[in-house]
mmCIF file of the C-alpha atoms, coordinates in Angstrom:
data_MODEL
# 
_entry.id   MODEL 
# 
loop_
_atom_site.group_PDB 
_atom_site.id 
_atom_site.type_symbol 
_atom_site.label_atom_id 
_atom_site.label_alt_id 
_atom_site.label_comp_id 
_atom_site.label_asym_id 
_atom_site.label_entity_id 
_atom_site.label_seq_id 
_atom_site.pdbx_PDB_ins_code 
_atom_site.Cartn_x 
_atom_site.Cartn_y 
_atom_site.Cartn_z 
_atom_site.occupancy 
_atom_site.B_iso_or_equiv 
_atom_site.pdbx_formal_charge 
_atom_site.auth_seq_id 
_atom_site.auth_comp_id 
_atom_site.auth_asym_id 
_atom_site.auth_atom_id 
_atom_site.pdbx_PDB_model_num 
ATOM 1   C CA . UNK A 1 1   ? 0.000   0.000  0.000   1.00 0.00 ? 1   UNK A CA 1 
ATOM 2   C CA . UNK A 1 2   ? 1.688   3.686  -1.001  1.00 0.00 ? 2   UNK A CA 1 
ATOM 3   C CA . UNK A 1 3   ? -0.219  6.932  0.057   1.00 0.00 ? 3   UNK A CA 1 
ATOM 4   C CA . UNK A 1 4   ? 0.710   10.564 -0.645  1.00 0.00 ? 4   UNK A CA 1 
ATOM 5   C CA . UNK A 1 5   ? -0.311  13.915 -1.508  1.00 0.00 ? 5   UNK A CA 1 
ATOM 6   C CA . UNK A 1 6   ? 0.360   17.326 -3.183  1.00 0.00 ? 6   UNK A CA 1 
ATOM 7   C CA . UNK A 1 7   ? 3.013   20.017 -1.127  1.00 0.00 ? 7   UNK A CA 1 
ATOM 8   C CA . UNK A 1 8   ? -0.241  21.707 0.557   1.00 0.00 ? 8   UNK A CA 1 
ATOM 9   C CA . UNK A 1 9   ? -2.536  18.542 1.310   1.00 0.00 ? 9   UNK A CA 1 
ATOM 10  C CA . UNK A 1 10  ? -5.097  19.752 -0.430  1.00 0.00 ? 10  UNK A CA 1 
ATOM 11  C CA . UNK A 1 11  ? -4.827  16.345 -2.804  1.00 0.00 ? 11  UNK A CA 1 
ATOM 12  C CA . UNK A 1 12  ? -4.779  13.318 -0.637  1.00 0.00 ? 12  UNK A CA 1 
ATOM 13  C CA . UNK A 1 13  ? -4.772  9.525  -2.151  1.00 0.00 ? 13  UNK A CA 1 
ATOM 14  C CA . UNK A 1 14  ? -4.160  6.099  -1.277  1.00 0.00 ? 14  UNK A CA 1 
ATOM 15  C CA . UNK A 1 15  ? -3.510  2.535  -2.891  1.00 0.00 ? 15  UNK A CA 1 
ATOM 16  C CA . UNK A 1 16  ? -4.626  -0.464 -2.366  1.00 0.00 ? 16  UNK A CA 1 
ATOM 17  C CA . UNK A 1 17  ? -2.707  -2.648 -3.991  1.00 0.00 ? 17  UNK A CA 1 
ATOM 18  C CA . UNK A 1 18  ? 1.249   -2.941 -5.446  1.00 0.00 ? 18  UNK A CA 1 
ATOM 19  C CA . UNK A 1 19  ? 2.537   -0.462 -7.531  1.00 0.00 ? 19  UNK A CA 1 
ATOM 20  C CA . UNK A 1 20  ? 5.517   -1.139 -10.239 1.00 0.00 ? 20  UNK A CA 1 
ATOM 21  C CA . UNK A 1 21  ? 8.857   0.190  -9.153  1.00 0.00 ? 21  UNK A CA 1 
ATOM 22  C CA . UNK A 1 22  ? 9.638   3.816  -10.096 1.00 0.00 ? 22  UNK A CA 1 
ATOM 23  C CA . UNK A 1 23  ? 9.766   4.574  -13.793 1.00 0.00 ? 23  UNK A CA 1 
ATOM 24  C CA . UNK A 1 24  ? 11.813  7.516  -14.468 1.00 0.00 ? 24  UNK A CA 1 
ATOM 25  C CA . UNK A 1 25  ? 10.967  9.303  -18.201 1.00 0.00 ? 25  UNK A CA 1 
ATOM 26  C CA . UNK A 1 26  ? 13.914  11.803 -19.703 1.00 0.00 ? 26  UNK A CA 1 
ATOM 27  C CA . UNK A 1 27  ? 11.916  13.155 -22.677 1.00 0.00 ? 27  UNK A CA 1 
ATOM 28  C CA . UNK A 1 28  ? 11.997  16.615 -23.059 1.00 0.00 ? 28  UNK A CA 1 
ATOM 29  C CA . UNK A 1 29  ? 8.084   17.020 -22.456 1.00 0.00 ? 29  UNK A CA 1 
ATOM 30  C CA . UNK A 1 30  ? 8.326   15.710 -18.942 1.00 0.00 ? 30  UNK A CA 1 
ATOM 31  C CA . UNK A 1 31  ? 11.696  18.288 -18.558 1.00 0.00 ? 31  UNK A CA 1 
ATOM 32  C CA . UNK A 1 32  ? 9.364   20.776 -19.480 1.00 0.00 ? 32  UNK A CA 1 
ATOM 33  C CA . UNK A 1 33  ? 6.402   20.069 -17.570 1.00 0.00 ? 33  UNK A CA 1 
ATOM 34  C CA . UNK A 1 34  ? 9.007   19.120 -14.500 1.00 0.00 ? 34  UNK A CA 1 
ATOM 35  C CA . UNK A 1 35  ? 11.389  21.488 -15.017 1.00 0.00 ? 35  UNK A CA 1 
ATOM 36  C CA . UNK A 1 36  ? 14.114  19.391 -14.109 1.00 0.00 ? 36  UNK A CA 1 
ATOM 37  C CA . UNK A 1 37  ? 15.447  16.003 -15.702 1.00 0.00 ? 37  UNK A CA 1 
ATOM 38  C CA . UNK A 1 38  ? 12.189  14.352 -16.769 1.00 0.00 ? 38  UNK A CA 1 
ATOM 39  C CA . UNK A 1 39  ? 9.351   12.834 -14.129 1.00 0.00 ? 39  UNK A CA 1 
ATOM 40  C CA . UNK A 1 40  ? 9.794   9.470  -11.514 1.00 0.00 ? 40  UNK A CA 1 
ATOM 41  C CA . UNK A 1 41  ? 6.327   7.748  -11.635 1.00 0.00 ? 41  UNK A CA 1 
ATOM 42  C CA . UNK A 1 42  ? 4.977   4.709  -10.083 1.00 0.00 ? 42  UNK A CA 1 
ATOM 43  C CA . UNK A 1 43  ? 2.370   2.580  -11.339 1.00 0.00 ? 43  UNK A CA 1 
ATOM 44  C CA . UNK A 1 44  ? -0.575  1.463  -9.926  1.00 0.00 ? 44  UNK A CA 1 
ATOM 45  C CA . UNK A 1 45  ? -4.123  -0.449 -10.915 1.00 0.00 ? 45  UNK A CA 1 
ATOM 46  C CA . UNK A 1 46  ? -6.756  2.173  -11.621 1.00 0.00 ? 46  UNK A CA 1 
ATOM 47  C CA . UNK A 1 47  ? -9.342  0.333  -9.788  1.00 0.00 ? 47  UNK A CA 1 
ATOM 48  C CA . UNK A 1 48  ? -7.064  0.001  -6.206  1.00 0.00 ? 48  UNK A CA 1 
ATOM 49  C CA . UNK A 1 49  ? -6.277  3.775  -6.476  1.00 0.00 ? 49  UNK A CA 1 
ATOM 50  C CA . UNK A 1 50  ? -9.066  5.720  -4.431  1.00 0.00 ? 50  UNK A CA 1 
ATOM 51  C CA . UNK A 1 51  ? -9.101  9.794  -3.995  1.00 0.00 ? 51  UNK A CA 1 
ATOM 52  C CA . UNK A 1 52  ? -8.869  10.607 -0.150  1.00 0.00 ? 52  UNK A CA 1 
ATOM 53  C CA . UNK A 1 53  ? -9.440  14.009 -0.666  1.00 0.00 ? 53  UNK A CA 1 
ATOM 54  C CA . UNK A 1 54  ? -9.160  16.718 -3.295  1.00 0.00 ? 54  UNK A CA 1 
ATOM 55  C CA . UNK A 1 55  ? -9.820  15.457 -6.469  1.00 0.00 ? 55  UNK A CA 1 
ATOM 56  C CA . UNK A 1 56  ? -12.020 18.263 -7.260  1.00 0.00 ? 56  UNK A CA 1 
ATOM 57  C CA . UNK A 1 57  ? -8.305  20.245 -6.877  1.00 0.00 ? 57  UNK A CA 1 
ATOM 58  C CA . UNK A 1 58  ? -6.607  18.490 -9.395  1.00 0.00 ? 58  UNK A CA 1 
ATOM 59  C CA . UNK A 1 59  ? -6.568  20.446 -12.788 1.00 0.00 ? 59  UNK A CA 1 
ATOM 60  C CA . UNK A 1 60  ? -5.136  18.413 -16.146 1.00 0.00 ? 60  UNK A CA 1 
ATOM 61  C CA . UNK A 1 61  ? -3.370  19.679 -18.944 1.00 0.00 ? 61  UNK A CA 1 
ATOM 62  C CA . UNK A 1 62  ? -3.322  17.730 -22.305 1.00 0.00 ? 62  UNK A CA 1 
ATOM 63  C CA . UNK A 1 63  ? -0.345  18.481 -24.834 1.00 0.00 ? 63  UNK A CA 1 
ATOM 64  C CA . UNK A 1 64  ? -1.964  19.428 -28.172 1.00 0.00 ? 64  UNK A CA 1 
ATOM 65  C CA . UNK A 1 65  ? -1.982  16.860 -30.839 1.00 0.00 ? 65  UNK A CA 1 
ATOM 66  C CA . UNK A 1 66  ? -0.909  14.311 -28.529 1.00 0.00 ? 66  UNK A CA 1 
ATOM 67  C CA . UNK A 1 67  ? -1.810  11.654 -25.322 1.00 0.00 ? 67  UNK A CA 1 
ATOM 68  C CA . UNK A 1 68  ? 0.485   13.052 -23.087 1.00 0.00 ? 68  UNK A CA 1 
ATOM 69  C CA . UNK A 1 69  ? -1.371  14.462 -20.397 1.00 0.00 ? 69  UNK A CA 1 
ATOM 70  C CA . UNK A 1 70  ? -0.182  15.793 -16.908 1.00 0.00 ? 70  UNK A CA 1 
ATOM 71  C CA . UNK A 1 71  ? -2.331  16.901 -13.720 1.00 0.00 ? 71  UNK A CA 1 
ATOM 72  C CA . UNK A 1 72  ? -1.278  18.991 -10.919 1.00 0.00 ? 72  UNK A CA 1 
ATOM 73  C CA . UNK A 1 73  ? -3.013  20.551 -7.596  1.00 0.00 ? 73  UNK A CA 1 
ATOM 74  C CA . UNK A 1 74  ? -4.781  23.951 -8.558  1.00 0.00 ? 74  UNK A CA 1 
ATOM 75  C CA . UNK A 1 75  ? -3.727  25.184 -4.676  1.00 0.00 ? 75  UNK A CA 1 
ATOM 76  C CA . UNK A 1 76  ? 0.429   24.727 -4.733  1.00 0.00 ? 76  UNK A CA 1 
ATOM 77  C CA . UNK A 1 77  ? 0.917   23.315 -8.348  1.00 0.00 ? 77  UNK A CA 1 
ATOM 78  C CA . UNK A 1 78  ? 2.624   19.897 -7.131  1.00 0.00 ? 78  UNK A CA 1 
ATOM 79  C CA . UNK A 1 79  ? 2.170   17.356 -9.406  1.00 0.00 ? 79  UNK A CA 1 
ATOM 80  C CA . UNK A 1 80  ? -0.439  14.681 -9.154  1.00 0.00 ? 80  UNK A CA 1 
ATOM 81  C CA . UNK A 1 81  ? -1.412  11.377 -10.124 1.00 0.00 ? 81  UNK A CA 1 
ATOM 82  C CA . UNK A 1 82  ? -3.069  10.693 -13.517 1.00 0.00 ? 82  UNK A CA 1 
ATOM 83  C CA . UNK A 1 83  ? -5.262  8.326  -15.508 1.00 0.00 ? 83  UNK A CA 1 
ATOM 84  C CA . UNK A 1 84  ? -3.611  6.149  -18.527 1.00 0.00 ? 84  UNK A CA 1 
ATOM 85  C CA . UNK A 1 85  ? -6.456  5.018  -20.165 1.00 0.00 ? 85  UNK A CA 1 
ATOM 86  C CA . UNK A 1 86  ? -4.617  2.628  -22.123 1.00 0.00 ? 86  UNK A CA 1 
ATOM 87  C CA . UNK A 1 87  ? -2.940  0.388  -19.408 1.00 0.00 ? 87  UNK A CA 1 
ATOM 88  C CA . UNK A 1 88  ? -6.164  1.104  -16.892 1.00 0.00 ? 88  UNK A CA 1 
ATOM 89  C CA . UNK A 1 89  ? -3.679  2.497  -14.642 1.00 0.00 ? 89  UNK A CA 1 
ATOM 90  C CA . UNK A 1 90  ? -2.698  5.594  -12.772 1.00 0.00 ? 90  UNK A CA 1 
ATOM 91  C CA . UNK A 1 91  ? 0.758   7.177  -13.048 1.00 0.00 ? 91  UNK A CA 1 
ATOM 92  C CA . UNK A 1 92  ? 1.778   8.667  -9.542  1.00 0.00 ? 92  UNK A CA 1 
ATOM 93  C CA . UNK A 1 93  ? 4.356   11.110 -9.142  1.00 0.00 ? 93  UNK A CA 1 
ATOM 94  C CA . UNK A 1 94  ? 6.684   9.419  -6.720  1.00 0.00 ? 94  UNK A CA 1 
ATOM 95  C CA . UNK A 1 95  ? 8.012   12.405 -4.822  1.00 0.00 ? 95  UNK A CA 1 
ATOM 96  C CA . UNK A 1 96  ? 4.526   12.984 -3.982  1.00 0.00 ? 96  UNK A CA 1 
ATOM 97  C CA . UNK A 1 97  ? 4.107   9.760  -1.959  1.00 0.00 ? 97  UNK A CA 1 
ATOM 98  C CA . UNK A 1 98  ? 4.160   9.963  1.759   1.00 0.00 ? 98  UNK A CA 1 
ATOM 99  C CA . UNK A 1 99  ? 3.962   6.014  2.904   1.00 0.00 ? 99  UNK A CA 1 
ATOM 100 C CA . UNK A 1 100 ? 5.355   2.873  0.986   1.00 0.00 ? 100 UNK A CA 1 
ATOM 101 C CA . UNK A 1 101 ? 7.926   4.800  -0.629  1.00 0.00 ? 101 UNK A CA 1 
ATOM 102 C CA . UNK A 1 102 ? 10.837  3.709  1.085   1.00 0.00 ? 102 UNK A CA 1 
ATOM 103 C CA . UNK A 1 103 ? 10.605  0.130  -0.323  1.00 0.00 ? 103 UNK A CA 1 
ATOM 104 C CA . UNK A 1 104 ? 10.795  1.886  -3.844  1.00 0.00 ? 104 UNK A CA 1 
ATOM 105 C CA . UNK A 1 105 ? 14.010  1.592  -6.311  1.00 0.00 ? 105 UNK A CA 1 
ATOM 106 C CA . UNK A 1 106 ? 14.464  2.825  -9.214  1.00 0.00 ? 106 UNK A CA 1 
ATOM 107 C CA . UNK A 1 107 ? 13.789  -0.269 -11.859 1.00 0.00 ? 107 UNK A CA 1 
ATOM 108 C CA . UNK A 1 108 ? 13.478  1.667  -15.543 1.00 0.00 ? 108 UNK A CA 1 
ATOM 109 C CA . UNK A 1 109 ? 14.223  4.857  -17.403 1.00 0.00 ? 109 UNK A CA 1 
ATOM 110 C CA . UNK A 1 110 ? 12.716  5.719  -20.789 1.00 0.00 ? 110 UNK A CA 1 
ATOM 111 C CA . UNK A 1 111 ? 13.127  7.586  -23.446 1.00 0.00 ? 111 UNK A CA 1 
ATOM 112 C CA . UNK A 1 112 ? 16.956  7.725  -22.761 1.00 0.00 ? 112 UNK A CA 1 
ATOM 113 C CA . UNK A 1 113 ? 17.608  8.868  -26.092 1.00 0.00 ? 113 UNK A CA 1 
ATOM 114 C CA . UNK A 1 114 ? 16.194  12.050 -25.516 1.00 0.00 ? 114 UNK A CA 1 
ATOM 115 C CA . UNK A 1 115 ? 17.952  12.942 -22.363 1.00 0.00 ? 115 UNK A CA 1 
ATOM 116 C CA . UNK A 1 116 ? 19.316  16.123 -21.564 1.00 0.00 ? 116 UNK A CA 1 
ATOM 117 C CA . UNK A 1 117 ? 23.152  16.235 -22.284 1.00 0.00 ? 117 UNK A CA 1 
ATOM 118 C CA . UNK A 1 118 ? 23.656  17.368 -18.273 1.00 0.00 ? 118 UNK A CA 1 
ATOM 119 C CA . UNK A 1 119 ? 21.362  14.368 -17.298 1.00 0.00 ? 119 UNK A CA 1 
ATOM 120 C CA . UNK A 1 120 ? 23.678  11.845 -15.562 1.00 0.00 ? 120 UNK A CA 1 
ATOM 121 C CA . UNK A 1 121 ? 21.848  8.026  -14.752 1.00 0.00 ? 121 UNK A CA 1 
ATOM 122 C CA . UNK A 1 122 ? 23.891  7.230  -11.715 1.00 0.00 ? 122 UNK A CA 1 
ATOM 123 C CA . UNK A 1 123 ? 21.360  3.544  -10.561 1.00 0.00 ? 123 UNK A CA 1 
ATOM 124 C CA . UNK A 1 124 ? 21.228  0.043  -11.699 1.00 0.00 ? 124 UNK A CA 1 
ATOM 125 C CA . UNK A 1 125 ? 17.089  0.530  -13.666 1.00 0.00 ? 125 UNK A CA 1 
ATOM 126 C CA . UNK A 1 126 ? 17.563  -0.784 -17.138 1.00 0.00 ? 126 UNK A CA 1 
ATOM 127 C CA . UNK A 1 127 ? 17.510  2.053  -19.769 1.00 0.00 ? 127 UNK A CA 1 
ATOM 128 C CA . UNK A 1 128 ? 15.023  1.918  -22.844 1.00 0.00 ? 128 UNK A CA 1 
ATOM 129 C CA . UNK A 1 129 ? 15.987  4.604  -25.982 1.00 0.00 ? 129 UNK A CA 1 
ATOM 130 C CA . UNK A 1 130 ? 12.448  5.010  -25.801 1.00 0.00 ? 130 UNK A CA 1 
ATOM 131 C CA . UNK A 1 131 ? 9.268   4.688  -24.442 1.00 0.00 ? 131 UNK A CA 1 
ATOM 132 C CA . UNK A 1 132 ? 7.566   1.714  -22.290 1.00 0.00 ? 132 UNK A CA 1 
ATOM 133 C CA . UNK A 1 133 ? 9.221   -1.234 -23.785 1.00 0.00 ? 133 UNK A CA 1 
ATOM 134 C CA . UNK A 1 134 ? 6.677   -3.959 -25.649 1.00 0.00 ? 134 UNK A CA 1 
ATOM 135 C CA . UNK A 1 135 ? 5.189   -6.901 -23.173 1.00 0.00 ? 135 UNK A CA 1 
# 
Protein backbone atom coordinates (compact mmCIF):
# COMPACT_ATOMS: atom_id res chain seq x y z
CA UNK A 1 0.00 0.00 0.00
CA UNK A 2 1.69 3.69 -1.00
CA UNK A 3 -0.22 6.93 0.06
CA UNK A 4 0.71 10.56 -0.65
CA UNK A 5 -0.31 13.91 -1.51
CA UNK A 6 0.36 17.33 -3.18
CA UNK A 7 3.01 20.02 -1.13
CA UNK A 8 -0.24 21.71 0.56
CA UNK A 9 -2.54 18.54 1.31
CA UNK A 10 -5.10 19.75 -0.43
CA UNK A 11 -4.83 16.35 -2.80
CA UNK A 12 -4.78 13.32 -0.64
CA UNK A 13 -4.77 9.53 -2.15
CA UNK A 14 -4.16 6.10 -1.28
CA UNK A 15 -3.51 2.53 -2.89
CA UNK A 16 -4.63 -0.46 -2.37
CA UNK A 17 -2.71 -2.65 -3.99
CA UNK A 18 1.25 -2.94 -5.45
CA UNK A 19 2.54 -0.46 -7.53
CA UNK A 20 5.52 -1.14 -10.24
CA UNK A 21 8.86 0.19 -9.15
CA UNK A 22 9.64 3.82 -10.10
CA UNK A 23 9.77 4.57 -13.79
CA UNK A 24 11.81 7.52 -14.47
CA UNK A 25 10.97 9.30 -18.20
CA UNK A 26 13.91 11.80 -19.70
CA UNK A 27 11.92 13.16 -22.68
CA UNK A 28 12.00 16.61 -23.06
CA UNK A 29 8.08 17.02 -22.46
CA UNK A 30 8.33 15.71 -18.94
CA UNK A 31 11.70 18.29 -18.56
CA UNK A 32 9.36 20.78 -19.48
CA UNK A 33 6.40 20.07 -17.57
CA UNK A 34 9.01 19.12 -14.50
CA UNK A 35 11.39 21.49 -15.02
CA UNK A 36 14.11 19.39 -14.11
CA UNK A 37 15.45 16.00 -15.70
CA UNK A 38 12.19 14.35 -16.77
CA UNK A 39 9.35 12.83 -14.13
CA UNK A 40 9.79 9.47 -11.51
CA UNK A 41 6.33 7.75 -11.63
CA UNK A 42 4.98 4.71 -10.08
CA UNK A 43 2.37 2.58 -11.34
CA UNK A 44 -0.58 1.46 -9.93
CA UNK A 45 -4.12 -0.45 -10.91
CA UNK A 46 -6.76 2.17 -11.62
CA UNK A 47 -9.34 0.33 -9.79
CA UNK A 48 -7.06 0.00 -6.21
CA UNK A 49 -6.28 3.77 -6.48
CA UNK A 50 -9.07 5.72 -4.43
CA UNK A 51 -9.10 9.79 -4.00
CA UNK A 52 -8.87 10.61 -0.15
CA UNK A 53 -9.44 14.01 -0.67
CA UNK A 54 -9.16 16.72 -3.30
CA UNK A 55 -9.82 15.46 -6.47
CA UNK A 56 -12.02 18.26 -7.26
CA UNK A 57 -8.31 20.25 -6.88
CA UNK A 58 -6.61 18.49 -9.40
CA UNK A 59 -6.57 20.45 -12.79
CA UNK A 60 -5.14 18.41 -16.15
CA UNK A 61 -3.37 19.68 -18.94
CA UNK A 62 -3.32 17.73 -22.31
CA UNK A 63 -0.35 18.48 -24.83
CA UNK A 64 -1.96 19.43 -28.17
CA UNK A 65 -1.98 16.86 -30.84
CA UNK A 66 -0.91 14.31 -28.53
CA UNK A 67 -1.81 11.65 -25.32
CA UNK A 68 0.48 13.05 -23.09
CA UNK A 69 -1.37 14.46 -20.40
CA UNK A 70 -0.18 15.79 -16.91
CA UNK A 71 -2.33 16.90 -13.72
CA UNK A 72 -1.28 18.99 -10.92
CA UNK A 73 -3.01 20.55 -7.60
CA UNK A 74 -4.78 23.95 -8.56
CA UNK A 75 -3.73 25.18 -4.68
CA UNK A 76 0.43 24.73 -4.73
CA UNK A 77 0.92 23.31 -8.35
CA UNK A 78 2.62 19.90 -7.13
CA UNK A 79 2.17 17.36 -9.41
CA UNK A 80 -0.44 14.68 -9.15
CA UNK A 81 -1.41 11.38 -10.12
CA UNK A 82 -3.07 10.69 -13.52
CA UNK A 83 -5.26 8.33 -15.51
CA UNK A 84 -3.61 6.15 -18.53
CA UNK A 85 -6.46 5.02 -20.17
CA UNK A 86 -4.62 2.63 -22.12
CA UNK A 87 -2.94 0.39 -19.41
CA UNK A 88 -6.16 1.10 -16.89
CA UNK A 89 -3.68 2.50 -14.64
CA UNK A 90 -2.70 5.59 -12.77
CA UNK A 91 0.76 7.18 -13.05
CA UNK A 92 1.78 8.67 -9.54
CA UNK A 93 4.36 11.11 -9.14
CA UNK A 94 6.68 9.42 -6.72
CA UNK A 95 8.01 12.40 -4.82
CA UNK A 96 4.53 12.98 -3.98
CA UNK A 97 4.11 9.76 -1.96
CA UNK A 98 4.16 9.96 1.76
CA UNK A 99 3.96 6.01 2.90
CA UNK A 100 5.35 2.87 0.99
CA UNK A 101 7.93 4.80 -0.63
CA UNK A 102 10.84 3.71 1.09
CA UNK A 103 10.60 0.13 -0.32
CA UNK A 104 10.79 1.89 -3.84
CA UNK A 105 14.01 1.59 -6.31
CA UNK A 106 14.46 2.82 -9.21
CA UNK A 107 13.79 -0.27 -11.86
CA UNK A 108 13.48 1.67 -15.54
CA UNK A 109 14.22 4.86 -17.40
CA UNK A 110 12.72 5.72 -20.79
CA UNK A 111 13.13 7.59 -23.45
CA UNK A 112 16.96 7.72 -22.76
CA UNK A 113 17.61 8.87 -26.09
CA UNK A 114 16.19 12.05 -25.52
CA UNK A 115 17.95 12.94 -22.36
CA UNK A 116 19.32 16.12 -21.56
CA UNK A 117 23.15 16.24 -22.28
CA UNK A 118 23.66 17.37 -18.27
CA UNK A 119 21.36 14.37 -17.30
CA UNK A 120 23.68 11.85 -15.56
CA UNK A 121 21.85 8.03 -14.75
CA UNK A 122 23.89 7.23 -11.71
CA UNK A 123 21.36 3.54 -10.56
CA UNK A 124 21.23 0.04 -11.70
CA UNK A 125 17.09 0.53 -13.67
CA UNK A 126 17.56 -0.78 -17.14
CA UNK A 127 17.51 2.05 -19.77
CA UNK A 128 15.02 1.92 -22.84
CA UNK A 129 15.99 4.60 -25.98
CA UNK A 130 12.45 5.01 -25.80
CA UNK A 131 9.27 4.69 -24.44
CA UNK A 132 7.57 1.71 -22.29
CA UNK A 133 9.22 -1.23 -23.78
CA UNK A 134 6.68 -3.96 -25.65
CA UNK A 135 5.19 -6.90 -23.17
Amino acid sequence: MVSGQCNCGEVQYSVDAETSGVIRCHCSICRRASGANGIAIVVAPADRFVWVSGQNSVTSWQKPDSDWKTGFCNVCGSPAPGENDAMNAMFIPAGSLTEGADELNVDQHIWVDSKASWDVIGDQGMQHPEGFPAS
